[in-house]
C-alpha positions as CSV (number, residue, x, y, z in Angstrom):
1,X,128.0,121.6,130.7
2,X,129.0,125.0,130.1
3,X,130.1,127.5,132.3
4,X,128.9,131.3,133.1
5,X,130.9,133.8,134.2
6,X,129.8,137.5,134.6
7,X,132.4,140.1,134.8
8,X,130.9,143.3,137.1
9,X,132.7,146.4,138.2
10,X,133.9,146.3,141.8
11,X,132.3,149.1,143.6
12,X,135.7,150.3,145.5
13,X,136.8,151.3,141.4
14,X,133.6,153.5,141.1
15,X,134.4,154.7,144.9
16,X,138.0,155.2,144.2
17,X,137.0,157.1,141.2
18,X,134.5,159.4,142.8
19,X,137.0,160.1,145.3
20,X,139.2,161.5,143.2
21,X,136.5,163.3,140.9
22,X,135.9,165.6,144.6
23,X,140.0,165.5,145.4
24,X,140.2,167.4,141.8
25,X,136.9,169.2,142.3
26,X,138.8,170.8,145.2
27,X,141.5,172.0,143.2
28,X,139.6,173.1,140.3
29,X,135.7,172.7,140.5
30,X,135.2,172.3,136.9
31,X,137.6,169.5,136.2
32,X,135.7,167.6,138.7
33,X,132.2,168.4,136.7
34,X,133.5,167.6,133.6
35,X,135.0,164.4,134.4
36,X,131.7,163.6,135.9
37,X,129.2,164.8,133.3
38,X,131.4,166.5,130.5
39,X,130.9,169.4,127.9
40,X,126.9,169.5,129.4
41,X,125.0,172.3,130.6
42,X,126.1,171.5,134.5
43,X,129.7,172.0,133.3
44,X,129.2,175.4,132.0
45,X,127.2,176.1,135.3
46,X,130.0,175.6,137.4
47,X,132.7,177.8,135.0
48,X,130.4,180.6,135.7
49,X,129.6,179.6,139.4
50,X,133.6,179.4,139.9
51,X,134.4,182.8,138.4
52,X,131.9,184.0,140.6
53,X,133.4,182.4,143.4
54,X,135.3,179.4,144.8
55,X,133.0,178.8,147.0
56,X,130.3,178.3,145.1
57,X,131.6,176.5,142.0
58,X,132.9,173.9,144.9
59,X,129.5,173.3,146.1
60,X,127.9,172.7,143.1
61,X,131.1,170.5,141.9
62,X,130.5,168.1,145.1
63,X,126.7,168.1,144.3
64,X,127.0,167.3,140.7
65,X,129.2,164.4,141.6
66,X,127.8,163.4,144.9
67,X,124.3,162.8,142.8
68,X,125.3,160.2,141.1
């Protein structure tokens, strides 16, 4: 008789994380995008999206990590 356990994730970690992907996407769009995606094309995006404007390098930041 053996016995099987499987180890899975908890979804509050991956909810606790994406919570504080936005928090720092807040303070610094960017660091939120690259936490979520990394040194990828949506990263460099949002550098240039934030130097044109907070505004719009925050939306993207929320979108890139809200589609997961």
């Amino acid at each position: 008789m053996s016995t099987h356990v499987e180890h899975q994730v908890a979804p509050n970690q991956s909810v606790v994380a994406d919570i504080l992907r936005i928090v720092l996407a807040v303070l610094l769009p960017p660091v939120g995008v690259l936490l979520q995606v990394g040194l990828g094309m949506h990263f460099w995006l949002n550098i240039v999206l934030t130097l044109c404007g907070y505004i719009p390098g925050l939306v993207h930041a929320i979108w890139v990590i809200a589609r997961k």
